[in-house]
C-alpha positions as CSV (number, residue, x, y, z in Angstrom):
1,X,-51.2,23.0,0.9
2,X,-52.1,19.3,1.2
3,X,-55.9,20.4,-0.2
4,X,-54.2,22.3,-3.5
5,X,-54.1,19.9,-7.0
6,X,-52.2,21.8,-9.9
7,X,-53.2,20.3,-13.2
8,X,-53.3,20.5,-16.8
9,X,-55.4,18.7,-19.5
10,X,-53.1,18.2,-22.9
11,X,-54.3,16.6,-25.8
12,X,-54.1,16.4,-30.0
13,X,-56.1,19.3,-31.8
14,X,-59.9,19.1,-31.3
15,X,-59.9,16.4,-28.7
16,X,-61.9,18.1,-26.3
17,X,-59.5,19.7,-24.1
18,X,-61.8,23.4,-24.1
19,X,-64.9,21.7,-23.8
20,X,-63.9,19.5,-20.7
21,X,-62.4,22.5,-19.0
22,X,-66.2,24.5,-19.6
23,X,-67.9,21.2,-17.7
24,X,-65.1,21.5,-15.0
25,X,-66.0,25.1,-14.7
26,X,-69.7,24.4,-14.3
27,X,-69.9,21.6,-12.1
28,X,-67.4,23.5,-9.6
29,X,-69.4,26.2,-9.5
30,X,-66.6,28.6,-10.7
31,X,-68.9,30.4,-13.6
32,X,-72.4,30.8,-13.2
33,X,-74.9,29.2,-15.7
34,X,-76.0,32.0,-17.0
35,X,-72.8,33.9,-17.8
36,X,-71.9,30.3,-19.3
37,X,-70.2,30.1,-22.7
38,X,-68.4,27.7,-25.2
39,X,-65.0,27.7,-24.5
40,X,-64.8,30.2,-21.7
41,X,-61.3,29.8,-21.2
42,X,-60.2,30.8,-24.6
43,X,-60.6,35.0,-24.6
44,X,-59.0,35.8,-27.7
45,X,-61.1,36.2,-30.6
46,X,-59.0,34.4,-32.9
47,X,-59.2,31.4,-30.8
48,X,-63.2,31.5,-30.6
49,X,-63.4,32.4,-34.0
50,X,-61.5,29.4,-35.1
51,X,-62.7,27.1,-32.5
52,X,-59.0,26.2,-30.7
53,X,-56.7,27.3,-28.2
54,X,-53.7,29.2,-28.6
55,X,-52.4,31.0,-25.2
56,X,-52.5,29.0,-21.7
57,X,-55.3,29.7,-19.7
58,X,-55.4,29.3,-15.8
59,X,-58.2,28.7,-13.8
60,X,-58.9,28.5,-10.2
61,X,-61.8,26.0,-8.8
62,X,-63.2,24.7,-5.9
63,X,-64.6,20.9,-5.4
64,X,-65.0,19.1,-1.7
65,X,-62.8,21.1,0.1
66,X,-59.9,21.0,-2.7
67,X,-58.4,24.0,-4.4
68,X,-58.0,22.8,-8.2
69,X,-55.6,25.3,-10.2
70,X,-56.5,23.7,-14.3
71,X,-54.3,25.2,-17.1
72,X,-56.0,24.6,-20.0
73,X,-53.3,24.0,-23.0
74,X,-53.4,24.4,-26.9
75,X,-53.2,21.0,-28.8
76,X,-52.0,22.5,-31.9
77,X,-48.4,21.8,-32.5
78,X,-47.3,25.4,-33.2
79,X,-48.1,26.0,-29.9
80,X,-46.3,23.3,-28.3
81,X,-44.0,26.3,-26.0
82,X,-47.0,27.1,-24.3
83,X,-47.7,23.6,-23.1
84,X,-44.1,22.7,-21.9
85,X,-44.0,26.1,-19.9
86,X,-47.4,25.0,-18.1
87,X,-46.1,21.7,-17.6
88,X,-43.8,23.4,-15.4
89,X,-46.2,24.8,-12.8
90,X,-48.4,21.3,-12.1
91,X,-47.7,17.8,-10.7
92,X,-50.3,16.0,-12.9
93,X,-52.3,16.2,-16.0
94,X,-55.2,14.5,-17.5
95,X,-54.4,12.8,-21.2
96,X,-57.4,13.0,-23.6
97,X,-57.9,10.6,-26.3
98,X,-61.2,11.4,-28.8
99,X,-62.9,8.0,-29.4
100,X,-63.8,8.9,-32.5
101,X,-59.8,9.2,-33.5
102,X,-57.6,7.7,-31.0
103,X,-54.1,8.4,-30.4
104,X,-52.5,11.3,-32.1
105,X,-49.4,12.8,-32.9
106,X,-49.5,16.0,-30.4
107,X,-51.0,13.1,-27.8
108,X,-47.9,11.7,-27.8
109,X,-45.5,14.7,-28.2
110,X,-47.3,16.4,-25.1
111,X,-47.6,13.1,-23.2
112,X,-43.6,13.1,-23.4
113,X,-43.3,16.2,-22.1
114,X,-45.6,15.3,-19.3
115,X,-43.5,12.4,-18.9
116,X,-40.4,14.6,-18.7
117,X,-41.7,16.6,-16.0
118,X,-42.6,13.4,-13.9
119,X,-46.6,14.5,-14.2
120,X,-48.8,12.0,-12.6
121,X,-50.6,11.2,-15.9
122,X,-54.4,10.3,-15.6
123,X,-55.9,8.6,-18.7
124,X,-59.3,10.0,-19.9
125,X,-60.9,8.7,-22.9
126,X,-63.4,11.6,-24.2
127,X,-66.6,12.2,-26.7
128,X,-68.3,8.1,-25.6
129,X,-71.5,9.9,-26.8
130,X,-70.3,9.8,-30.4
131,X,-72.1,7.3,-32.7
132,X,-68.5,7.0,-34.0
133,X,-66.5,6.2,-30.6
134,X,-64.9,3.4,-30.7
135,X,-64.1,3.2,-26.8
136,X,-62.5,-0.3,-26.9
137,X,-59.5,0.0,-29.4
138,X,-59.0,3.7,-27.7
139,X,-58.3,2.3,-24.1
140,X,-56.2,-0.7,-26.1
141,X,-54.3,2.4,-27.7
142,X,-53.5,4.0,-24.1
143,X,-53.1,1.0,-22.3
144,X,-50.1,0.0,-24.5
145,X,-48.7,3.7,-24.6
146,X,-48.8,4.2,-20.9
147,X,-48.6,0.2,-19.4
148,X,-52.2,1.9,-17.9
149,X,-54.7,-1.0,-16.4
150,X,-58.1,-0.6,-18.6
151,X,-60.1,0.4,-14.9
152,X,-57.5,3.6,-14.6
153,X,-58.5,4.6,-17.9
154,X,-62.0,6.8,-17.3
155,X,-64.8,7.0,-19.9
156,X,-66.0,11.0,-20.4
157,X,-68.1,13.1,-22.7
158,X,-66.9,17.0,-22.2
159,X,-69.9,18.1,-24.1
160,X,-72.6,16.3,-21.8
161,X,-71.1,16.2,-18.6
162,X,-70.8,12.5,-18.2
163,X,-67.8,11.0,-16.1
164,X,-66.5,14.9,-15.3
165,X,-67.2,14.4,-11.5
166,X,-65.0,10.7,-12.0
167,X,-62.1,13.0,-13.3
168,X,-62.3,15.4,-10.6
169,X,-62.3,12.7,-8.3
170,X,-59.3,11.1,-9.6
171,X,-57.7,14.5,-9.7
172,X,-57.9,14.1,-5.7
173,X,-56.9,10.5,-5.7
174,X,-54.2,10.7,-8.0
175,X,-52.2,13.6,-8.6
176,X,-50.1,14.2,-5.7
177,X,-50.6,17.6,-3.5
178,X,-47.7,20.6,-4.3
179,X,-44.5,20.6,-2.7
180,X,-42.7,23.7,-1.3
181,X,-42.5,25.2,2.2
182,X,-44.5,28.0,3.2
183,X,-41.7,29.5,5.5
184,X,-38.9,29.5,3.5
185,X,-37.7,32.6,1.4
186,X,-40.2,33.8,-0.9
187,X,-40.0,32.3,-4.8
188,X,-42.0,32.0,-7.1
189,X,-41.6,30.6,-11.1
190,X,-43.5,32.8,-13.7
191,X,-44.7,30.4,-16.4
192,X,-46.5,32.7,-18.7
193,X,-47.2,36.7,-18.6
194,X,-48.7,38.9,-20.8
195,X,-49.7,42.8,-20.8
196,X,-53.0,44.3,-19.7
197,X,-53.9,48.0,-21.4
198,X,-55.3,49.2,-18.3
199,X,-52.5,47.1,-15.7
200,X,-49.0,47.0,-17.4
201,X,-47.6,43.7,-17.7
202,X,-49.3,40.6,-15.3
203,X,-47.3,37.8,-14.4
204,X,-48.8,34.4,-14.2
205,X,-46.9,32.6,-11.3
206,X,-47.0,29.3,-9.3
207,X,-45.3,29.9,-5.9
208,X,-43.0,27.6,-5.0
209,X,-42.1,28.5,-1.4
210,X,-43.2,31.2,1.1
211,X,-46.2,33.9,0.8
212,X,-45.7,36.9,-2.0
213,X,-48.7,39.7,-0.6
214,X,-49.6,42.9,-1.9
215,X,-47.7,45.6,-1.8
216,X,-44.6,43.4,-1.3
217,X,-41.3,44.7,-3.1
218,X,-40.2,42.1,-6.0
219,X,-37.1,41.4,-7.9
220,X,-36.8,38.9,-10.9
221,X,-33.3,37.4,-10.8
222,X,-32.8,36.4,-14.7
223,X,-33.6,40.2,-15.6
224,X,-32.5,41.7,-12.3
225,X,-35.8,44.5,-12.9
226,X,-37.4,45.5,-9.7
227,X,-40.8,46.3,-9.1
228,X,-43.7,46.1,-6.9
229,X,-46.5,43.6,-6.4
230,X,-49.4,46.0,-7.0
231,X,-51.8,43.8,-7.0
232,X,-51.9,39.5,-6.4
233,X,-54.8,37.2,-6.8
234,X,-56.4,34.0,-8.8
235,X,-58.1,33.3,-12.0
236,X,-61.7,32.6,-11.6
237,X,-60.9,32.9,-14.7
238,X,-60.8,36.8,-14.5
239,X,-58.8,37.9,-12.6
240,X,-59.9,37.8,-8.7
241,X,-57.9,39.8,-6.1
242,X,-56.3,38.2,-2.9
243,X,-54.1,39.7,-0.4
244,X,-51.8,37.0,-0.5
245,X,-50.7,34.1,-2.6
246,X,-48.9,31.0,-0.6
247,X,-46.9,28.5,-1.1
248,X,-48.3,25.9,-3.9
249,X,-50.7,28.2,-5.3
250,X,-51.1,29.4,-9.2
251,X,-51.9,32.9,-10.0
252,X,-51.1,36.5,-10.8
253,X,-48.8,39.2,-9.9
254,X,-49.3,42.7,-11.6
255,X,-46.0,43.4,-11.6
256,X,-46.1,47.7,-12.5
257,X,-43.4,46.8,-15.4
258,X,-44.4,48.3,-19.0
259,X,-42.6,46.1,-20.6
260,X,-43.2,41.9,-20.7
261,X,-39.1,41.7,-22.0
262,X,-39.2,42.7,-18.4
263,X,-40.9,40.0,-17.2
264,X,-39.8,37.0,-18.9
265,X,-41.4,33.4,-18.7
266,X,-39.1,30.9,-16.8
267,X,-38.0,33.5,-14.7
268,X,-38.0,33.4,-10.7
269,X,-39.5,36.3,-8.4
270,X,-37.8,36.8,-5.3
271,X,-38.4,39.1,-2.4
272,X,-36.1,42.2,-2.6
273,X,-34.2,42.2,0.5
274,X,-34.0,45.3,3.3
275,X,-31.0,47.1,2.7
């Protein structure tokens, strides 16, 4: 568990967020060059087609023997739900600021949210390749929002790669590793879900403590349904199949229900117990 970072990047409209999560994706390794797109996260069309984010998206990376799990949040303030439920599955997130604009007023409404959480908050000034960045009266803006020293604050473009692998590192240094306990009961906190034509409804879940695997018999306690695991696994950013998820990690759980009232966010899914 100590090798797992759960993050999320939040920021105003347009700032970035996408674009830094595609360079993430690229430098880990997680998506191959060629099957490379803009804004690989987003997979609705409306969200391509306009260019911003509107559901959550989860991703699952690898970088120097760390497990990253990245959510990657909408900026828009309409969707402001889907940001305070992913805020609930990570211990940090990274706060980008466009040069070009500075702070913002969804900057500062999902900064407080982060705050309210108790995210470990790492500062990232984005777009320096800009003719229009003005880097200097940016970090002045975040240094007297978060009482931040300047060198905390990093310098990155999402769209050409530069000061991504500083990010990553700090995401290592900085944001401390999940807590729970791998032997205690099974529980885990579904933070978003949605339904899959061909799967029935999929839960997105971090697990807070123990191991939920395959085949395991679940039971939600808001909703009381029970169900079956059918199948568990990770985003990479489809979904990839695993036999088990453990304590700290962020992923799925195809749950069997045909219904998502069934399997409502905020909810907690517990191991049904041998009667």
């Amino acid at each position: 568990m100590n090798n797992i970072r759960n993050f999320c990047i939040i920021a105003h409209i347009d700032h970035g967020k996408s674009t830094l999560a595609d360079r993430m994706l690229e430098l880990t390794g997680t998506i191959e060059k060629r099957k490379m797109k803009e804004q690989v996260l987003d997979k609705m069309d409306l969200e391509r087609e306009r260019g911003i984010t509107i559901k959550l998206a989860p991703v699952t990376m690898s970088y120097q023997n760390y497990i990253f799990n990245l959510i990657d949040t909408p900026g828009h303030v309409d969707f402001s739900y889907e940001v305070s439920r992913s805020l609930a599955a990570v211990e940090g997130a990274i706060l980008l600021v466009d040069s070009t604009q500075g702070i913002q007023a969804q900057t500062l409404a999902n900064l407080y949210l982060a705050i309210e959480q108790n995210l470990t908050i790492i500062p990232v000034v984005n777009k320096i390749d800009l003719p229009a960045a003005d880097v200097p009266k940016t970090k002045k803006e975040i240094i007297k929002l978060l009482g931040c020293k300047e060198e905390e604050i990093i310098c990155a473009s999402g769209k050409t790669g530069l000061g991504v692998n500083d990010i990553l590192d700090a995401v290592i240094k900085y944001i401390p590793a999940p807590k729970g306990e791998p032997g205690k009961l099974e529980r885990a906190l579904i933070f978003d879900s949605n339904y899959d034509e061909y799967r029935g409804v999929v839960a997105y879940v971090r697990v807070v403590d123990g191991e939920i695997k395959k085949g395991d018999k679940i039971n939600l306690i808001a909703t009381a349904a029970k169900s079956e695991a059918i199948d568990v696994g990770i985003f990479k950013p489809d979904y990839f199949s695993k036999e088990s998820l453990k304590s700290g990690e962020i992923g799925y759980i195809i749950t069997g229900f045909r219904d998502v009232s069934e399997c409502r966010v905020g909810d907690t899914v517990i191991l049904q117990k041998d009667t």
